[in-house]
C-alpha positions as CSV (number, residue, x, y, z in Angstrom):
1,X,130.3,77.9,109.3
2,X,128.0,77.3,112.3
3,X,124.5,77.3,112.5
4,X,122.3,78.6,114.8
5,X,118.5,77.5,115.1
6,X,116.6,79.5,117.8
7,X,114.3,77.7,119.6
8,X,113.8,79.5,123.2
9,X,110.3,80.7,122.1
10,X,107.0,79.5,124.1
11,X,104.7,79.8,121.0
12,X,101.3,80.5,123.1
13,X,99.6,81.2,119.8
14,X,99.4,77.9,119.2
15,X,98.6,76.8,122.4
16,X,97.6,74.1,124.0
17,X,99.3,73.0,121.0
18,X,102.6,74.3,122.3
19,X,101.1,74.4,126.3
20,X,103.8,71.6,126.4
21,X,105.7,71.1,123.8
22,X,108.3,73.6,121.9
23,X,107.4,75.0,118.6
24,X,110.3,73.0,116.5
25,X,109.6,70.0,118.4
26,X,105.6,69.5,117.5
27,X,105.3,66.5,114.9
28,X,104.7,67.8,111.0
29,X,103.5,64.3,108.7
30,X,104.6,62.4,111.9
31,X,108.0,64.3,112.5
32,X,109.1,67.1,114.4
33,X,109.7,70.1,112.5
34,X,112.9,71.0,113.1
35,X,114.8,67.6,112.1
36,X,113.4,68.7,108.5
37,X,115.3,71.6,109.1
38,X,118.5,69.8,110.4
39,X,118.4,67.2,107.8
40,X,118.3,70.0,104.8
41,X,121.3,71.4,106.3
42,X,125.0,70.5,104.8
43,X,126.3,67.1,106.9
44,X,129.7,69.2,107.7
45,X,128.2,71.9,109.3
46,X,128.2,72.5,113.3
47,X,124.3,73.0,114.4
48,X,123.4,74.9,118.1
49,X,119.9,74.6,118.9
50,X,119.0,77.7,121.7
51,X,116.5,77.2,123.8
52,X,115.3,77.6,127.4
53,X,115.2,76.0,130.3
54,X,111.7,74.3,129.7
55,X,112.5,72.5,126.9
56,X,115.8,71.4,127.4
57,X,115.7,68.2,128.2
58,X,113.0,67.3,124.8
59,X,115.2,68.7,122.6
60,X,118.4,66.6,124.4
61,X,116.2,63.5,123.9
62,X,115.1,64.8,120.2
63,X,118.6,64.9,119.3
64,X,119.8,61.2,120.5
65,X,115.9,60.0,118.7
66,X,116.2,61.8,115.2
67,X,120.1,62.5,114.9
68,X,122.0,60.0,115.8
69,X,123.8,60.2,112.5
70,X,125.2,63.6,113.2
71,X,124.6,63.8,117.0
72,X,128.1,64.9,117.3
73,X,127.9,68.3,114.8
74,X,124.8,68.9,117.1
75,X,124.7,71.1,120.5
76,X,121.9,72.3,122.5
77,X,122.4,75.3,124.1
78,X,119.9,76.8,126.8
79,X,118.9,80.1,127.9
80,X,117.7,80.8,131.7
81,X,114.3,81.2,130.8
82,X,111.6,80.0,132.5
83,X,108.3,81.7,131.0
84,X,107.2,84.2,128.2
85,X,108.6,86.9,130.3
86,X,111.9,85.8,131.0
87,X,112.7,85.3,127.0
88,X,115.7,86.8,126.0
89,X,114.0,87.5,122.7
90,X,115.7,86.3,119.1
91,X,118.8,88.3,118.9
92,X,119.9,88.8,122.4
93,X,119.4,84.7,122.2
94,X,121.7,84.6,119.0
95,X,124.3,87.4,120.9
96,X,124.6,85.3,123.7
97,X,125.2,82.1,121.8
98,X,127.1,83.8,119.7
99,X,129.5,84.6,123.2
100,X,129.0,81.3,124.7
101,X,130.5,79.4,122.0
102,X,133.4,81.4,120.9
103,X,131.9,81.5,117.3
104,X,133.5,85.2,117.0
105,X,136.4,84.2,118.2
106,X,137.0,81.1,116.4
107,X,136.5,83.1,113.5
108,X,133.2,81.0,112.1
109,X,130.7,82.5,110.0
110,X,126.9,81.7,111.1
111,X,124.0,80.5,109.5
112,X,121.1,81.6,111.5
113,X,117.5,80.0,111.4
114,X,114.1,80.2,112.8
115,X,113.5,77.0,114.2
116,X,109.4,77.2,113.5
117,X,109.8,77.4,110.1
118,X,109.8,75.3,106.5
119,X,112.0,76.1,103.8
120,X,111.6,74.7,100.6
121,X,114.7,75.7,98.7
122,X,118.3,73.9,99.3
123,X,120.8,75.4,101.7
124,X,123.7,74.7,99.3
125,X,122.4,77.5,96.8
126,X,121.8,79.6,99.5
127,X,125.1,79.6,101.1
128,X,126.5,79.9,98.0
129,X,125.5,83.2,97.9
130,X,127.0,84.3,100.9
131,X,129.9,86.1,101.0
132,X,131.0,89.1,102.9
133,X,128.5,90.7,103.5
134,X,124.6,89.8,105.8
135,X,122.1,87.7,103.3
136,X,118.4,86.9,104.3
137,X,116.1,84.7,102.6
138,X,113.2,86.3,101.0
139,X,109.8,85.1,99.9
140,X,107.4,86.9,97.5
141,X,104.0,86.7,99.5
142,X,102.0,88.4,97.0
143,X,100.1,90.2,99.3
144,X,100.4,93.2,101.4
145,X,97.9,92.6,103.8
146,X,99.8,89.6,104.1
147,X,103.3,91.1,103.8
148,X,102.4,93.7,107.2
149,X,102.3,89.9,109.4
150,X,106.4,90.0,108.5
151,X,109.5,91.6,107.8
152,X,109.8,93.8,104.7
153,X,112.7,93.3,102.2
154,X,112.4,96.7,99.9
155,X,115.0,95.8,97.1
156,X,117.4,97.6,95.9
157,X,118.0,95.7,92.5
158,X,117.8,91.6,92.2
159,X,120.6,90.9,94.8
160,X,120.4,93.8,97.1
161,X,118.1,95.1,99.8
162,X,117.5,98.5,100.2
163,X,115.9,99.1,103.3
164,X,114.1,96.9,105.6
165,X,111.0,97.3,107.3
166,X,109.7,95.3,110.0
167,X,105.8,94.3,110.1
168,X,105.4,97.9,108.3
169,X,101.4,99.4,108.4
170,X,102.1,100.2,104.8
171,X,104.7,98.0,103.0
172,X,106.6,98.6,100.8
173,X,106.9,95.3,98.9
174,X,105.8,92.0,99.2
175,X,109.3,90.2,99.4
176,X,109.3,89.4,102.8
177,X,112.0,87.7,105.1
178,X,111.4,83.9,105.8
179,X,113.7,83.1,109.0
180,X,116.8,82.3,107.4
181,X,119.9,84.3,107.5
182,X,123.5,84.1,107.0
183,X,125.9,86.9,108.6
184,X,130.1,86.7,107.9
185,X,132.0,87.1,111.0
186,X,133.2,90.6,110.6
187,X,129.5,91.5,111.8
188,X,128.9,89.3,114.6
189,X,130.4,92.1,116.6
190,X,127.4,94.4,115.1
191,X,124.9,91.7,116.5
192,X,126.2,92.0,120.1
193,X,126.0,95.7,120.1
194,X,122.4,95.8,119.0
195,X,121.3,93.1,120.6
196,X,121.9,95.0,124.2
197,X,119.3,97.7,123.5
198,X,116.9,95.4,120.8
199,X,117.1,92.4,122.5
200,X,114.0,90.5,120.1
201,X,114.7,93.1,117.0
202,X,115.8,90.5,114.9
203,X,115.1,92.5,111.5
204,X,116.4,95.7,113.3
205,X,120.1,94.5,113.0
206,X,120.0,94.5,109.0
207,X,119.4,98.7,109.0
208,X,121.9,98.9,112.1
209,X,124.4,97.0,109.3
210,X,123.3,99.5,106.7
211,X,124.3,102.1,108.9
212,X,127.5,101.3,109.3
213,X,127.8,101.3,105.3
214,X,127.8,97.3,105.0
215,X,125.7,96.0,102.5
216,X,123.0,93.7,103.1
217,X,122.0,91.1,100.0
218,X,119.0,88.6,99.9
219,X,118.3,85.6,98.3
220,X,114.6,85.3,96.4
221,X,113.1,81.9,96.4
222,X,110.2,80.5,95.2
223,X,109.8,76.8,96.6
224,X,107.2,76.2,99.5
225,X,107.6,78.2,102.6
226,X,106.0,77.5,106.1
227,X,106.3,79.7,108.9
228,X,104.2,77.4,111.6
229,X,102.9,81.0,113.7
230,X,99.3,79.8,113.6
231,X,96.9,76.6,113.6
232,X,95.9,77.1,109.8
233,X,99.5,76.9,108.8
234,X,100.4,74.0,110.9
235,X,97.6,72.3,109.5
236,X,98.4,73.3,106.0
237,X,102.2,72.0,106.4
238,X,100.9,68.9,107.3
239,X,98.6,68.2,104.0
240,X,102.1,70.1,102.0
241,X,104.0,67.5,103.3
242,X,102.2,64.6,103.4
243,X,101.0,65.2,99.5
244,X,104.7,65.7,98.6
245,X,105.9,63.0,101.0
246,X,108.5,65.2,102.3
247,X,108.4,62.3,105.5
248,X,110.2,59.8,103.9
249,X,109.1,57.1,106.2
250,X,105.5,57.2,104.7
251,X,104.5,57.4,101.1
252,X,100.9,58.1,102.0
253,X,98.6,60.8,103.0
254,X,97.2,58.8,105.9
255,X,99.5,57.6,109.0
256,X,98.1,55.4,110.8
257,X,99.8,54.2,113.8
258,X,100.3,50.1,113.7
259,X,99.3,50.2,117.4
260,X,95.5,52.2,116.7
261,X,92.7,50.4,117.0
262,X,89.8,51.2,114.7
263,X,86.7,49.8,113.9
264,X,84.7,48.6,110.9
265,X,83.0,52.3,109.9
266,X,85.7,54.4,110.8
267,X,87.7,52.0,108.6
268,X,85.7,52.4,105.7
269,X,85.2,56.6,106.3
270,X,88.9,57.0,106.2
271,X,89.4,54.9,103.0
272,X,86.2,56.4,101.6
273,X,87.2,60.1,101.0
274,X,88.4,61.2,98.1
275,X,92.5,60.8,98.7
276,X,93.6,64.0,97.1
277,X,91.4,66.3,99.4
278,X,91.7,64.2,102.6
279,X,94.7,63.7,104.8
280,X,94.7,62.1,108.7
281,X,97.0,61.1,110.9
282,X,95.8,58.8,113.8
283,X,99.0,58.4,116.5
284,X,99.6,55.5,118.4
285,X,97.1,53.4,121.1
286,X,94.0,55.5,119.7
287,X,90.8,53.6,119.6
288,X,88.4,55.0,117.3
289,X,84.6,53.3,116.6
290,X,83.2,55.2,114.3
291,X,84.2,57.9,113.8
292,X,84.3,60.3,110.9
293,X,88.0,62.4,110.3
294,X,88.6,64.6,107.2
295,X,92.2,66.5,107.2
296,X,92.9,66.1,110.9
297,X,95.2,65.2,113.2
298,X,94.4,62.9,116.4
299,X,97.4,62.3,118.9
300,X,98.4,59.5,121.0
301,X,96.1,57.4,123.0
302,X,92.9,59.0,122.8
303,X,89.7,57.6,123.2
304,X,87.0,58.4,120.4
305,X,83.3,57.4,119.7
306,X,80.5,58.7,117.5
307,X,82.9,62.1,117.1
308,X,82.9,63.7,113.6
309,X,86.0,65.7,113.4
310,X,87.2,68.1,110.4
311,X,90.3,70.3,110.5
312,X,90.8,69.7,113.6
313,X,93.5,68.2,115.8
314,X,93.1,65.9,119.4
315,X,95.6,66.4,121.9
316,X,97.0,63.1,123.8
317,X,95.0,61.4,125.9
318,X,91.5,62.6,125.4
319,X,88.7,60.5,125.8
320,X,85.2,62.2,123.5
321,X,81.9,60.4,122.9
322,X,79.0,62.0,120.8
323,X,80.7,65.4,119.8
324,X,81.3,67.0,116.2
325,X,84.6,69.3,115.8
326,X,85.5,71.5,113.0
327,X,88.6,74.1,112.8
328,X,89.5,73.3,116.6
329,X,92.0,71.9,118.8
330,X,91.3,70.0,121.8
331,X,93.2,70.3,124.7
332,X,95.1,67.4,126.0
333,X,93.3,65.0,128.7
334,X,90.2,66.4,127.5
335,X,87.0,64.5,128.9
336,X,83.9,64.9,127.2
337,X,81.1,61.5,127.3
């Protein structure tokens, strides 16, 4: 078994966010998300991380910061991208690594995983579903309107998809695919073929399977699912987690760095709100006098006074005086007195 967690996007949804920093790498409750990923994953299992040129060198130092434990199991593979343009999209990423690494050859299965997402159910039930034949992970979202965003699963019965539609105008169902797949070795072949033409079809390569009259099974869960595509559901992982202390190094809704430095009424604002509806985060050499922040994020060393701040988050190294901010996100080195 090897797993594969693509990570060679450039997320400019969620810039500035992102402007900087890869998707898997930004900090959920104080961590990056993918070591939540990694850390869900079976300890015997080989883990390559693909990604581009960009990033490289963060996700080399993520893995000697977070992993040390399994460093070893853990390879970072990167593509020649440079920009947006230049992605080789999701499954000509996976087909490549998939060549690179002799995982055909060496006759591994893979476990293949969206390194952006959350998922809430253990990897040891899932795998032991799979078998012979490509399984995907499926979510009931409850909600076409909602279910149009993804990929489709349309089942056939409880274990077996009939056909697959990807972001459909009119789905079919709301059992939608969630970012984690398994496919046996006999069909790693079948993602190199497809993957020349459909380079980013990632939900394309479970009808080309179907095709070629090899059944395609999913797995229906129904523990918490995050798929971090947009600033609402990175901000809503971060309450998630923190309420359910999914960071085991805190076993509170407020991180606080040691090193911030805040005064007297922001003190008392912060410890004020009701706990079950508030959550902040406050990173480290931030000095805050007074300021008022309700389930928002403020990053390292920033400079705050007389700023009222809800749902919002405060990229690195801003310094803001006199300013209220609700359901934004402000850019890094941002100067505003």
């Amino acid at each position: 078994m090897h797993a594969i967690i693509l990570a060679g996007g450039f997320a400019t949804r969620l810039w500035p966010l992102t402007e900087k920093t890869a998707k898997p790498l930004i900090e959920v409750a104080g961590k990056p998300l993918i070591s939540y990923i990694v850390e869900s994953l079976p300890k015997d299992i080989n883990i390559t991380v693909s990604t581009n040129l960009v990033f490289a060198e963060d996700f080399e130092n993520w893995k000697q910061k977070f992993c040390k434990e399994r460093a070893d199991k853990i390879s970072i593979f990167i593509e020649d991208s440079k920009g947006e343009t230049e992605k080789k999209g999701a499954l000509a990423a996976t087909a490549l690594c998939i060549q690179e690494q002799k995982i055909e050859e060496n006759n591994e299965d893979i476990l293949l995983l969206a390194g952006d997402n959350y998922f809430g159910f253990n990897f040891d039930h899932f795998l032991s579903r799979a078998k012979n034949n490509p399984l995907l992970a499926a979510f009931d979202i409850e909600d076409k309107n909602e279910a149009k965003k993804f990929g489709v699963v349309v089942p056939k019965n409880k274990t077996e998809v009939l056909e697959f539609e990807e972001k459909p105008e009119n789905p079919s169902s709301t059992l939608v695919s969630t970012g984690a797949y398994f496919f046996p070795n006999h069909t790693l072949k079948h993602i190199i073929t497809y993957s020349k033409d459909h380079a980013d079809d990632l939900g394309g390569i479970f009808e080309f399977c179907m095709k070629k009259n090899i059944s395609v099974e999913y797995f229906s869960f129904d523990e918490e699912w995050y798929d971090i595509g947009s600033f609402s559901s990175f901000m809503s992982a971060n309450k998630y987690f923190l309420d359910n202390g999914l960071n085991k190094n805190y076993d509170t809704k407020k991180i606080i760095s040691p090193s911030a430095q805040l005064d007297f009424s922001t003190k008392e604002f912060i410890h004020s709100v009701d706990e079950e509806n508030n959550f902040c985060i406050i990173g480290e050499n931030v000095i805050l006098k007074n300021v008022k922040i309700t389930n928002s994020i403020i990053m390292d060393s920033c400079n705050l006074e007389n700023v009222d701040i809800t749902n919002s988050l405060i990229c690195p190294n801003s310094v803001i005086k006199n300013r209220d901010f609700y359901e934004k996100i402000v850019r890094e080195n941002t100067l505003s007195i």
